[in-house]
DRENDO-1510 file (C-alpha; in Angstrom, 1 decimal, always signed):
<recs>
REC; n; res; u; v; w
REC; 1; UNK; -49.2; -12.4; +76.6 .
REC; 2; UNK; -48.8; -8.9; +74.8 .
REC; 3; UNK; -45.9; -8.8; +72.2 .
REC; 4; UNK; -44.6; -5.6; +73.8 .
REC; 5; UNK; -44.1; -7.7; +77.3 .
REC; 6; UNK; -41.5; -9.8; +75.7 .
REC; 7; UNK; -38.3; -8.3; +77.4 .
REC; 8; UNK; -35.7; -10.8; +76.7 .
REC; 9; UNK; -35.1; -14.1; +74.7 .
REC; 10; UNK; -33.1; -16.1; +76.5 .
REC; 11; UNK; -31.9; -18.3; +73.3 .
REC; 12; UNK; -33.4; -19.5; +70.0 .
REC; 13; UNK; -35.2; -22.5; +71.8 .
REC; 14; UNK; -36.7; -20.6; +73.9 .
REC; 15; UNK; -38.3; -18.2; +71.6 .
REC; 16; UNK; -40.3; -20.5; +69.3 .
REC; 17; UNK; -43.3; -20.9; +71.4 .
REC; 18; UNK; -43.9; -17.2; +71.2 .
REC; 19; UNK; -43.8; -17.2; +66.9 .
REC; 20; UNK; -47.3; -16.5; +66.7 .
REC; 21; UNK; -47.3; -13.0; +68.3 .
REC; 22; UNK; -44.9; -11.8; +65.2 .
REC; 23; UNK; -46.2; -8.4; +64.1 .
REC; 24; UNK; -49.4; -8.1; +62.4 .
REC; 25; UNK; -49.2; -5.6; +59.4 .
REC; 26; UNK; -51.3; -5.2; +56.2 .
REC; 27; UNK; -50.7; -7.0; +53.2 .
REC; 28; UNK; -49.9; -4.1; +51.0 .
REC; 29; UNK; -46.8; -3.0; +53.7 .
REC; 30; UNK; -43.8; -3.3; +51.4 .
REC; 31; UNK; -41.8; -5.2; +54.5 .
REC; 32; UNK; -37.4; -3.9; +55.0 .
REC; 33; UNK; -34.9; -6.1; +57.1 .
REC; 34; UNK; -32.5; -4.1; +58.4 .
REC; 35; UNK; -29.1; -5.1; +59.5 .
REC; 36; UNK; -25.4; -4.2; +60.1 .
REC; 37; UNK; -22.4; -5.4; +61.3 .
REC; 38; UNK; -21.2; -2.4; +63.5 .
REC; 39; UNK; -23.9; -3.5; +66.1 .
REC; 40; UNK; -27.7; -2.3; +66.9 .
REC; 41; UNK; -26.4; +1.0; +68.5 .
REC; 42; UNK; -24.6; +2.1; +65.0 .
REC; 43; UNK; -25.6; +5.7; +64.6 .
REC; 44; UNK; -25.4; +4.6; +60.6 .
REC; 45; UNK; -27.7; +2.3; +60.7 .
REC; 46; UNK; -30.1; +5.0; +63.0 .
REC; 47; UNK; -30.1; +7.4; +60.2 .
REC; 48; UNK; -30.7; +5.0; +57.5 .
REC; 49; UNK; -33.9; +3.4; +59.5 .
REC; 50; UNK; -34.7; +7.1; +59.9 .
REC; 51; UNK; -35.0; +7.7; +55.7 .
REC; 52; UNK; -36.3; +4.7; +55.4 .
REC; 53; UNK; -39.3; +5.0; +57.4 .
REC; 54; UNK; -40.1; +8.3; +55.8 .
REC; 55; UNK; -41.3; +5.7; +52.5 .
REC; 56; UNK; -45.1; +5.7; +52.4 .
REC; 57; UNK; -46.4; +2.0; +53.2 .
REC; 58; UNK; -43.0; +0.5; +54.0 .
REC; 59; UNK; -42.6; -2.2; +57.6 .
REC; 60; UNK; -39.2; -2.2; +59.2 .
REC; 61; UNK; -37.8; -4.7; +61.2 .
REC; 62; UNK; -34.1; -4.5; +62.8 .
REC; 63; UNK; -32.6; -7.4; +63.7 .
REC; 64; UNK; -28.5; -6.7; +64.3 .
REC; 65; UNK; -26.0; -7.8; +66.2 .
REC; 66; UNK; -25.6; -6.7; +69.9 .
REC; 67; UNK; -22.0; -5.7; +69.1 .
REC; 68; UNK; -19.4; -5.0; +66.4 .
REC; 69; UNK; -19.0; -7.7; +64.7 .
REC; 70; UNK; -17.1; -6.3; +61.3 .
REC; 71; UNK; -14.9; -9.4; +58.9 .
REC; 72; UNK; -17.0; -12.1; +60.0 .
REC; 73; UNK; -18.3; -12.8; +56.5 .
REC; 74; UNK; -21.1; -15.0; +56.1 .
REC; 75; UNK; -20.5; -17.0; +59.4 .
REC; 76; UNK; -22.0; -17.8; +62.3 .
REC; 77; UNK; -21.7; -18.8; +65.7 .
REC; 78; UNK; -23.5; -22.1; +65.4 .
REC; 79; UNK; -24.9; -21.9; +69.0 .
REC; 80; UNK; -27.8; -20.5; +71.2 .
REC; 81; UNK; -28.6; -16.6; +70.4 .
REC; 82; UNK; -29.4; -14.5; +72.8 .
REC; 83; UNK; -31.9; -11.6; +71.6 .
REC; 84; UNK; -33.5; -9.1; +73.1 .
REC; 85; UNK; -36.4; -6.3; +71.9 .
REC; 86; UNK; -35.1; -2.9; +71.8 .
REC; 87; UNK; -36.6; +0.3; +71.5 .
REC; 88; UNK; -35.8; +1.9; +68.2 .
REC; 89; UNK; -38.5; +4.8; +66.8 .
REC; 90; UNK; -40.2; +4.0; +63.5 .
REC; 91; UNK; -39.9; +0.5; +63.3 .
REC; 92; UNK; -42.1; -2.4; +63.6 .
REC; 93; UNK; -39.7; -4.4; +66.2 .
REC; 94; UNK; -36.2; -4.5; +66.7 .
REC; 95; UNK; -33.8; -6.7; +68.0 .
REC; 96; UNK; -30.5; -7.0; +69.6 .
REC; 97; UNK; -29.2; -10.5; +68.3 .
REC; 98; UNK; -25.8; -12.4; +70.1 .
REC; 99; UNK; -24.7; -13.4; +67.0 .
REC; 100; UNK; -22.9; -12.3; +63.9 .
REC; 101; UNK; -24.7; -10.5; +61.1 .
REC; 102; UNK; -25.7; -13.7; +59.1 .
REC; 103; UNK; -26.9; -14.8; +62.3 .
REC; 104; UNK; -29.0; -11.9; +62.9 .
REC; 105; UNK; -30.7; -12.2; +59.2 .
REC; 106; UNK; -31.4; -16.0; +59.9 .
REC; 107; UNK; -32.9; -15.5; +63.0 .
REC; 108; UNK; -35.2; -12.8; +61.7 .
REC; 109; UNK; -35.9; -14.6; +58.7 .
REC; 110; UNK; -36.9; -17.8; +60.5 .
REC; 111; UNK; -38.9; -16.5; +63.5 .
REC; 112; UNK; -40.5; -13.4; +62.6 .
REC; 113; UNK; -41.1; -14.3; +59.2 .
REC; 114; UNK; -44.3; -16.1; +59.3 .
REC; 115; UNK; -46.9; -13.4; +59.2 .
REC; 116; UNK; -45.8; -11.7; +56.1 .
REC; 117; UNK; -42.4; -12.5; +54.4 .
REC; 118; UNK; -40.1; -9.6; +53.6 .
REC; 119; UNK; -39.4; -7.9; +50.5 .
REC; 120; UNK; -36.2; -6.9; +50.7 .
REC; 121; UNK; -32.9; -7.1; +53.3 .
REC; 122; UNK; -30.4; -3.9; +53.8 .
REC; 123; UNK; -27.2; -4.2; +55.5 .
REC; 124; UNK; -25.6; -0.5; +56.9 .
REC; 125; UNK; -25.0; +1.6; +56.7 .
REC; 126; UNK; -21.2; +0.2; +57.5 .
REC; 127; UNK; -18.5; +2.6; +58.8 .
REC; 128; UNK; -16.1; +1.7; +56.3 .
REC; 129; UNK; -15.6; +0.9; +52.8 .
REC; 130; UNK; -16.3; -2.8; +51.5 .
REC; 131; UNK; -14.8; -2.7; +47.3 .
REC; 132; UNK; -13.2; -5.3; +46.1 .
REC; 133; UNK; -12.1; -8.2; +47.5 .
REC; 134; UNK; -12.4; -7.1; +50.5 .
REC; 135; UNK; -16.3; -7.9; +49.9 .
REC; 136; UNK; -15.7; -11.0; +51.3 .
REC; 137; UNK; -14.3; -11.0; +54.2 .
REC; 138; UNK; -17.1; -8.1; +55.1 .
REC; 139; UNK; -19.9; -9.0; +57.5 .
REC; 140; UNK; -22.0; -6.4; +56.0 .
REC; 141; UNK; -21.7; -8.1; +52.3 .
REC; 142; UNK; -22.2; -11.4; +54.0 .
REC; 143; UNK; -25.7; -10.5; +56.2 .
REC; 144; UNK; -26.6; -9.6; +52.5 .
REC; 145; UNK; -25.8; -12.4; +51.1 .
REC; 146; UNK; -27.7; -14.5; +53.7 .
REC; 147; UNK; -30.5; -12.6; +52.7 .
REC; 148; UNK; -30.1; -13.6; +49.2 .
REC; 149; UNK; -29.3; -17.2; +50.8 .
REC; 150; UNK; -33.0; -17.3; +51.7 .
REC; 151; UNK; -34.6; -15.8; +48.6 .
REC; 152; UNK; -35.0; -12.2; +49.3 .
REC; 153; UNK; -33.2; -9.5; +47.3 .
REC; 154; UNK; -30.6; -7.8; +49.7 .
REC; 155; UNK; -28.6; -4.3; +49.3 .
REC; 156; UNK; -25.4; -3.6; +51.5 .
REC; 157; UNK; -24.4; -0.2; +51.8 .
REC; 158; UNK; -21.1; +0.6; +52.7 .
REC; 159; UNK; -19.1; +4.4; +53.0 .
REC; 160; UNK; -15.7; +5.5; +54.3 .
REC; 161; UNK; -14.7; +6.3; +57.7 .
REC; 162; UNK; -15.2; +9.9; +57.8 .
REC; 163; UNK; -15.6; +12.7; +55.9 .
REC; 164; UNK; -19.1; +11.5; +54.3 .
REC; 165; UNK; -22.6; +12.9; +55.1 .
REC; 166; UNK; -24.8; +10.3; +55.9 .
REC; 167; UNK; -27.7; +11.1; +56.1 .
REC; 168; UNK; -27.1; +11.5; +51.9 .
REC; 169; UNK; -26.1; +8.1; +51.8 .
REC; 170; UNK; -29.0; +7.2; +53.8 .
REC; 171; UNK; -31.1; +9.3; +50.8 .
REC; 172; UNK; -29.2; +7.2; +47.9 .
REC; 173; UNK; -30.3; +4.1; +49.5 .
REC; 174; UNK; -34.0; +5.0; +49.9 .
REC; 175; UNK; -33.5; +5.8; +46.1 .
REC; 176; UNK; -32.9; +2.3; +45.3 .
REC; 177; UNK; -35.6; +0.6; +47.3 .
REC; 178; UNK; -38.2; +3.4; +46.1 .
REC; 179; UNK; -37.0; +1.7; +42.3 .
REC; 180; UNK; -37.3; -2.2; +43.4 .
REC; 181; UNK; -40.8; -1.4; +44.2 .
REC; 182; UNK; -41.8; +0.1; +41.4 .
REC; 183; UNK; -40.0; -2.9; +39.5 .
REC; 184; UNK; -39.4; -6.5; +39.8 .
REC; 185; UNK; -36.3; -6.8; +42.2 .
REC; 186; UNK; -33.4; -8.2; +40.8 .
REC; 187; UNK; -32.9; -12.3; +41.7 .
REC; 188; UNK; -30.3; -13.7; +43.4 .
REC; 189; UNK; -28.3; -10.6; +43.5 .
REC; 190; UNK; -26.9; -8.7; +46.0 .
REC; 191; UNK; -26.3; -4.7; +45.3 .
REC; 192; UNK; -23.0; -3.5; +47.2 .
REC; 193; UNK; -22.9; +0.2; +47.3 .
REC; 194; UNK; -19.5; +2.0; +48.6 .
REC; 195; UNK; -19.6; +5.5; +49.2 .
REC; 196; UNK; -16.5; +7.5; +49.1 .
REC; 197; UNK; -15.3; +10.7; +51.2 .
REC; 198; UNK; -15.2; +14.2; +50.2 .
REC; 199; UNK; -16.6; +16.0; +46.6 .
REC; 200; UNK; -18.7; +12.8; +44.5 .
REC; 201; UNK; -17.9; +12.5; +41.0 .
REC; 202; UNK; -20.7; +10.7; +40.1 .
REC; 203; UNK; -22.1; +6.8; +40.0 .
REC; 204; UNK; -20.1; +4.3; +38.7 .
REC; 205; UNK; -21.8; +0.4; +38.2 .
REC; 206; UNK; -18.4; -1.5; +38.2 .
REC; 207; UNK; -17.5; -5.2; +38.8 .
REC; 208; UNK; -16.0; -6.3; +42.3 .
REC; 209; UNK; -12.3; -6.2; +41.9 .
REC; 210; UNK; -8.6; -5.4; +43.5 .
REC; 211; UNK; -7.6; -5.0; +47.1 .
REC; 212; UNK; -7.5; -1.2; +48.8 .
REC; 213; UNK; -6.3; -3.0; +51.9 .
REC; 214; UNK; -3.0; -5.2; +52.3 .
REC; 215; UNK; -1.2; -6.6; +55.5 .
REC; 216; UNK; +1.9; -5.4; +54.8 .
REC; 217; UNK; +3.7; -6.9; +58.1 .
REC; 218; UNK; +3.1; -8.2; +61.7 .
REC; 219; UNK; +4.8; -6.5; +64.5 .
REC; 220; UNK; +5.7; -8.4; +67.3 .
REC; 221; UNK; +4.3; -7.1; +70.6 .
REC; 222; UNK; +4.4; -7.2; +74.5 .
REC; 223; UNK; +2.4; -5.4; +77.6 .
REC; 224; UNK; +2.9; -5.6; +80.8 .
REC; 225; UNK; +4.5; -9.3; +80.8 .
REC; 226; UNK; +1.7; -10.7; +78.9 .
REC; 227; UNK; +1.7; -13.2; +75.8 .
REC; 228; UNK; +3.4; -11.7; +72.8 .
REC; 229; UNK; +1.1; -11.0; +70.3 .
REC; 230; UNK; +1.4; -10.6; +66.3 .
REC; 231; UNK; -0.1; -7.2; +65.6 .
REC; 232; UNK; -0.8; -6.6; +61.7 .
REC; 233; UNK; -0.2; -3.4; +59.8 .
REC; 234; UNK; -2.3; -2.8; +57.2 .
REC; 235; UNK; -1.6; -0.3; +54.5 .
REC; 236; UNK; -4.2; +1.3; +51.3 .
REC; 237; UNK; -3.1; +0.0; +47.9 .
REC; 238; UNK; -4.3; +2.3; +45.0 .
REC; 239; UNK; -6.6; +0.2; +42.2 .
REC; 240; UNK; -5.1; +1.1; +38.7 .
REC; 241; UNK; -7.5; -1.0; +37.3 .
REC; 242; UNK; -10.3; +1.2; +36.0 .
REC; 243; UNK; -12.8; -1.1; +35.5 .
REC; 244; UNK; -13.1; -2.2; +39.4 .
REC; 245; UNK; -15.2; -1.0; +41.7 .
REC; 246; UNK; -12.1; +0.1; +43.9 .
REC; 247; UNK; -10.9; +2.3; +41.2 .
REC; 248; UNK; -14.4; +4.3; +40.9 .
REC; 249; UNK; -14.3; +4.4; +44.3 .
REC; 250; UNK; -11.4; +5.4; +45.5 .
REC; 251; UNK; -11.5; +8.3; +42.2 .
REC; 252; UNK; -14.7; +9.4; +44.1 .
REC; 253; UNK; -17.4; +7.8; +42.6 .
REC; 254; UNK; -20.4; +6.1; +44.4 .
REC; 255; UNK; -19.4; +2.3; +43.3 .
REC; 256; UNK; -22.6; +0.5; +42.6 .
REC; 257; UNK; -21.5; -3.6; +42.3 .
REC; 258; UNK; -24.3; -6.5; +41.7 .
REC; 259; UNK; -22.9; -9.7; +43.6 .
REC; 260; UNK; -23.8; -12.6; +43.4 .
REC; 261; UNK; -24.2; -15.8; +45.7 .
REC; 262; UNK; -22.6; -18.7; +43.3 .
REC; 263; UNK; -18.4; -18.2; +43.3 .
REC; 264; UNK; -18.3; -21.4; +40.4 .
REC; 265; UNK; -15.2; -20.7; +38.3 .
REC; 266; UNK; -17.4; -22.6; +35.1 .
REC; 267; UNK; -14.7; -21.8; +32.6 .
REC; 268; UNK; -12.6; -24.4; +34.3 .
REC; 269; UNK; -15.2; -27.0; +34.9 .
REC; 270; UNK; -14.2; -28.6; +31.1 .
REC; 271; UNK; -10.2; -28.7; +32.2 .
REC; 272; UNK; -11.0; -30.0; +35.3 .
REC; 273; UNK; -12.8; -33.0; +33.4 .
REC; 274; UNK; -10.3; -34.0; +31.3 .
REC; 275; UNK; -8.1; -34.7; +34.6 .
REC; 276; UNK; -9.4; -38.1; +34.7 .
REC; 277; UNK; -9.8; -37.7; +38.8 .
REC; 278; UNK; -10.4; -41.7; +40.0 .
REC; 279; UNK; -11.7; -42.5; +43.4 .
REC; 280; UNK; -8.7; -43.1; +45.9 .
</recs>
């Protein structure tokens, strides 16, 4: 049974018998998950595949959610997957996955995974900004971070809504793989990038902090007879805190963040020991 005949994976159980017919590449192929959360159809994550297959000796896979699937973190939907092969040009294989972005990365990771392991995982291009705080609620950050989870290096790449060109942030990204493979990749971190709209003042390499977006208030609504429903309304807080990554990015700058896996507050460990905690 040819790879190519595979049309549809009904769930993960069904899919383990056909492990072996994982694509064959050569051992020198520096090897790219790709993911998102905004779905397999994102036309941000089409241009970024596009740059990155234009890297001499470089595999990518997609493997992405078959539908938007933005705040859902690092979770999953602990159930059957159904995933299905779709055509996307310049990869190796790509996937639709019915998951959530973590879920995508596991899968991928697990099952197509055995022939050659992969260097690196990217997440994005996401429509829409992920500084701050609001890094973890983001499912971009968190298919990252489940990367990272499994011992690969992961970059998520992030940029406004509008009014960005992105096939240059596409370019910045392919900037930062071209250096981890002329360099030891950096270990247990995940590199955030945030792209701003409009004229770019530069890079900034800034710690994660503030929150750009608060719910202010819920308004109560009503259609057609239906259930009322809590609707919230969000509103854009300005960072004034110039060593965040919000602040560079919201003054313009490309906001370049190294994340890490392990949230341990160890300067309270000590304090916490000297509570004297006793089993109930």
């Amino acid at each position: 049974m040819d790879r190519a005949n595979i049309k549809k994976i009904a769930t993960v159980s069904t899919v383990c018998f056909f492990a072996s017919f994982c694509y064959e590449v050569a051992a020198q192929n520096y090897r790219i998950l790709v993911t998102n959360d905004d779905g397999v159809d994102s036309p941000l994550l089409h241009t970024l595949v596009a740059e990155l297959t234009l890297i001499a000796d470089v595999e990518i896979v997609v493997v992405a959610p078959d539908r938007n699937q933005s705040g859902s973190s690092q979770s999953s939907i602990g159930g059957p997957l159904v995933v299905t092969k779709v055509d996307l040009e310049g990869v190796a294989e790509a996937y639709s996955v019915s998951g959530r972005p973590a879920d995508a990365v596991r899968f991928a990771v697990v099952q197509l995974d055995s022939e050659q392991s992969f260097d690196l995982v990217i997440s994005g291009i996401n429509r829409g900004a992920n500084v701050g705080n609001v890094s973890h609620l983001s499912g971009t950050v968190g298919a990252a971070m489940e990367g990272l989870y499994h011992g690969i290096p992961a970059i998520a790449v992030s940029q406004e809504l509008s009014g960005v060109d992105t096939e240059a942030s596409a370019r910045f990204v392919s900037q930062i793989v071209k250096r981890y493979r002329s360099m030891t990749p950096l270990q247990g971190v995940v590199i955030a990038i945030n792209i701003p709209s409009g004229e770019l003042q530069g890079v900034a390499v800034r710690g994660m902090g503030d929150s750009y977006l608060k719910t202010d208030s819920y308004s109560l609504n009503q259609e057609n007879g239906e259930e009322p429903y809590f609707e919230p309304e969000r509103i854009r807080v300005e960072s004034v805190n110039p060593s965040t990554d919000t602040y560079a990015y919201q003054q313009g700058y490309i906001s370049v963040t190294p994340l890490k896996f392990d949230w341990t507050a160890y300067s309270v460990i000590d304090e916490i020991n000297t509570w004297n905690l006793e089993l109930p």
